[in-house]
N, C-alpha and C positions, 0 to 999 in steps of 0.2 A: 557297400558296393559303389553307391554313387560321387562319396567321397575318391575311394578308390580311382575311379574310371575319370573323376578330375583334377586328381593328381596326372594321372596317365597322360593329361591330353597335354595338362599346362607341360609338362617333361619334353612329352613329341615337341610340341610348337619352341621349346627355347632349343633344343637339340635341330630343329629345322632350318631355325634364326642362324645358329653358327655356323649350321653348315653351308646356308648362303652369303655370311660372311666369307667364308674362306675362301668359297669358288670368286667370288669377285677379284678382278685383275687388280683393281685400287686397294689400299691398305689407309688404314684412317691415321692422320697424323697424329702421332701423341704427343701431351706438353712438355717441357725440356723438364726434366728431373737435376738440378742443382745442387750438388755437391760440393763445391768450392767455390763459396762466394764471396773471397777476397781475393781470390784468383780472377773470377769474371769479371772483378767490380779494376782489378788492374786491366785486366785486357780491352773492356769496354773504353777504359783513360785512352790507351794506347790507340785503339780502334777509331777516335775519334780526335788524337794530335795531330797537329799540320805539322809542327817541329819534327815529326821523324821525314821531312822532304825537303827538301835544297831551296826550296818559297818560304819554307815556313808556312804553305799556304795549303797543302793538299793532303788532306788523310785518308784513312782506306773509306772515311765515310764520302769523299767526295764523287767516287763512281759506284760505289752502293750505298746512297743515300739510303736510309733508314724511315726518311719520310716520305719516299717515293717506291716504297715497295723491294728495294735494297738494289736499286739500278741508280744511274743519273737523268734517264729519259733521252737520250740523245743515240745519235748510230751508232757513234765509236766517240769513246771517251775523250774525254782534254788531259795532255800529259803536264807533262814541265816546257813552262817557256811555251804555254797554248800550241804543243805541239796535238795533229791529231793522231790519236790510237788507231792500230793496228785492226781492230775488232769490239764488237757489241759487250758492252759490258755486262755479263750475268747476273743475275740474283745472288745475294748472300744469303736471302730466307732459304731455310731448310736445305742449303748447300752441303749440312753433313753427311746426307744420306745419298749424297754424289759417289759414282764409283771414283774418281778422280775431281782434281778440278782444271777449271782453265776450259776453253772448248777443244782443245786437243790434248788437256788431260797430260799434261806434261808432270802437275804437281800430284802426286799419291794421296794429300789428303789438305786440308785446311791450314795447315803449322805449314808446311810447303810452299803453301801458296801465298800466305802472309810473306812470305820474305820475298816474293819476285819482283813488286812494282818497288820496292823501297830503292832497292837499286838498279833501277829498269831506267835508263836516262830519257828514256820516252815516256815515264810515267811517274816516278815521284823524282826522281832525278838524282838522289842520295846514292850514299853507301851504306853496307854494312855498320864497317864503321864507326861513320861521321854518325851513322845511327847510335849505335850505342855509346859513343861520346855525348851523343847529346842530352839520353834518359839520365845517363851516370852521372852528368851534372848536376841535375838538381836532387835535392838531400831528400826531398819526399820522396820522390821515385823510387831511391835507395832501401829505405826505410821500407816501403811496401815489397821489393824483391825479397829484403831480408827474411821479413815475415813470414813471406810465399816458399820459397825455396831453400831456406834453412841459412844463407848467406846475404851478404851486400854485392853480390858479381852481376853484375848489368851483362850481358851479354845475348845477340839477337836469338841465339836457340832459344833462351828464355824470353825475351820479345816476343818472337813468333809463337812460342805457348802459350804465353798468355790469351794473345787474339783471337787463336785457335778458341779457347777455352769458353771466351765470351761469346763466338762466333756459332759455336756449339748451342746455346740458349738461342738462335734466332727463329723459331720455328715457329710454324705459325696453325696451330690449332683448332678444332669448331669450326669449320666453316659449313655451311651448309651442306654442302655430300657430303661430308663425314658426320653430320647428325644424320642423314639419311641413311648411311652406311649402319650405323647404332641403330637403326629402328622406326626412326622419325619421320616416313610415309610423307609425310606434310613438310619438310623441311626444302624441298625443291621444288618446284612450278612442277607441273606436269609435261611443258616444252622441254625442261630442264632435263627430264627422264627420258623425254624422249631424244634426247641431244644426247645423251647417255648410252643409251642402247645402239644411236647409230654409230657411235665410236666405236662402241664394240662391234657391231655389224662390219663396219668397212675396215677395219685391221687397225684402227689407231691405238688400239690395246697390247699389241704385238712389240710396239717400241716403249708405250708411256702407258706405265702399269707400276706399280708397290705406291709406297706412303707418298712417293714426290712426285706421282703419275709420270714419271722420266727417271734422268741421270744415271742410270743402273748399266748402260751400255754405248756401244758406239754405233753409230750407222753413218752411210753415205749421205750426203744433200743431194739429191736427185737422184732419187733408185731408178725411176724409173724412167724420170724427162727428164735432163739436164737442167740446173739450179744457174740462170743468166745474174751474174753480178761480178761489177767490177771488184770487189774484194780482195786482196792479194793470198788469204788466207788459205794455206792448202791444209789446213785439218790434222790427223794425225801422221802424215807423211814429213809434217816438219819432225815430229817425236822420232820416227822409226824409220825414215827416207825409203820406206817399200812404197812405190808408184801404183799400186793398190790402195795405200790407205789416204791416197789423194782426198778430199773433200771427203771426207772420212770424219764426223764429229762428234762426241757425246751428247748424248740425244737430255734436251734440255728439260727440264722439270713444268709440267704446266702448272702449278701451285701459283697463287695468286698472278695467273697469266694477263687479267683484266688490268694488271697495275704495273706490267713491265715489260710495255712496250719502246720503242719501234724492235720489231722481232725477228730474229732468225741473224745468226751470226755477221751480218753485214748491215744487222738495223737498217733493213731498207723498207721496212713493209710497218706501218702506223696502224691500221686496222686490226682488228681480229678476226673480223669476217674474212676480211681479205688472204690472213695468214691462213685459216683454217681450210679455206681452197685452193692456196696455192700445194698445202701439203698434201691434200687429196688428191690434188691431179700429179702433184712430180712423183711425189714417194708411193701411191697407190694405183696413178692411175684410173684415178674417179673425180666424177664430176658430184658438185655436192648443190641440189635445188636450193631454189631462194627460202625455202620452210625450212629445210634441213639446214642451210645453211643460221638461220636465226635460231633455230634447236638445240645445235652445237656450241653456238655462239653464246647460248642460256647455262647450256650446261657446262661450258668452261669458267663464266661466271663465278658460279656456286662452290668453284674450288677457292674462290678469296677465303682466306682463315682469319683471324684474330693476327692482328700484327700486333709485334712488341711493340711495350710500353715503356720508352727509354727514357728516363732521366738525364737531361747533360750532366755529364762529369766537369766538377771544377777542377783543371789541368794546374798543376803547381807552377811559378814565375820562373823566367828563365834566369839567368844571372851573370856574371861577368866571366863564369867557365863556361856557358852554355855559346856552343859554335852560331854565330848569326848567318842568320838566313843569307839568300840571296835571289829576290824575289824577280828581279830581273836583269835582261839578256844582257850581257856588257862589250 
């Protein structure tokens, strides 16, 4: 009987565990499961050539650096020709679990969004193209298309898979709440938890909830108080031109929030503290104390995961077919 009665119990408590798993608004990020890794190992090549931009000098890793948390740290990015960007550069960690990308989610998914800036003259400054003129040049390139895709056809749909594919691995794992999420009681301060619970308490769970605590939807910038910044950005009414969905944005992923900043689509706020009240008072409507305020500020922390462990790729030589750069303004 006594065996009995503690089976019974160990049953209840793991049945009690998941069911407080499941009510919880966060979902714990899981590590990228790796399928094609001579597909990631080309996209990773491509993800970090400067040769797919009119410089020769700028790759996708230069506004999602990899070593900065997958932003450049700056308001708005550096294009082509030091022009400045439009908008704050996103994260590429854990970007797949975005219901779109872009902050007005123009692109459907990551292969999308790889092909914008390549020929974006505000931002890599390329073509299509002069793009794939320039992979299809050198023989290695070729050689690994072949492999991948069953042929030697360089062409950007297959560019942009690639990227996509490696871009898919960037995910960032372990962090703190999500050992806590598993069980781990001790894996958060106790601030932490309580920085925790007042998300939940004051509605920040409402927008920034599943595995990315964000990206799953759109919302206004200023629901409630108007969002003051010079930004020219109007949100999803560039996508849809409905005067509704004016500063209308996809609501950003707080996953490793501690490492990519300045925040909020016009990069104007350096702080976390500071960002975490300004969202209190525009979007909610609430004032957040100086305790709550450093509680919050703990338990946004604890969302840093495991960043990837990137090896540089050694990029193949260019050659007397590969189109030369043209690194500055003439």
């Amino acid at each position: 009987m006594a065996k009995i009665s503690t089976l019974s119990l160990l049953i209840a408590s793991v049945m009690l565990t998941a069911t407080a798993k499941a009510e919880e608004p966060i979902e714990i990020i899981k590590p990228a499961v790796i399928t094609e890794p001579e597909k990631v190992e080309l996209g990773k090549m491509l993800f970090f050539e400067p040769r797919l931009s009119m410089s020769g000098f700028i790759s996708c890793n230069s506004c999602h650096n990899l070593s900065l948390g997958g932003v450049d740290a700056l308001p708005t990015s550096i294009g082509h020709e030091w022009q400045e960007g439009p908008i704050n550069s996103p994260t590429v960690l854990n970007a797949d679990y975005m219901l779109a990308q872009f902050w007005d989610g123009r692109a459907p998914d990551l292969k999308a969004q790889a092909a914008g800036p390549i020929d974006n003259p505000k931002e890599m400054g390329y073509t299509h193209e002069l793009a794939v003129d320039t992979i299809a040049s050198m023989p290695a390139y070729v050689a690994r298309f072949k492999d991948i895709y069953g042929s030697d056809e360089v062409n950007i749909d297959r560019i942009t898979d690639a990227i996509a594919t490696f871009e898919k691995t960037l995910v960032t794992p372990n962090s703190p709440f999500d050992q806590y999420l598993s069980g781990d009681k001790d894996a958060i301060s106790a601030n932490a938890k309580q920085g925790y619970q007042l998300f939940k308490d004051k509605g920040c769970v409402s927008c920034h909830n599943g595995p990315a605590v964000g990206g799953t939807m759109y919302m206004k910038m200023g629901l409630v108080k108007p969002f003051h910044t010079d930004n020219p950005a109007e949100g999803r009414k560039a996508v849809t031109g409905k005067e509704a969905d004016k500063f209308v944005f996809k609501v950003p992923t707080l996953r490793n929030i501690e490492l990519t900043y300045p925040y909020f689509h016009d990069g104007s706020v350096w702080s976390l503290a500071e960002a975490a009240n300004t969202m209190a008072d525009i979007q909610l409507g609430q004032k957040l104390t100086e305790t709550e305020t450093e509680q919050m500020v703990e338990f946004l922390k604890s969302l840093t995961g495991e960043q990837p462990q990137i090896m540089l790729p050694i990029l193949p030589p260019s050659n007397e077919n590969t189109p030369r750069p043209v690194p500055f303004k003439k």
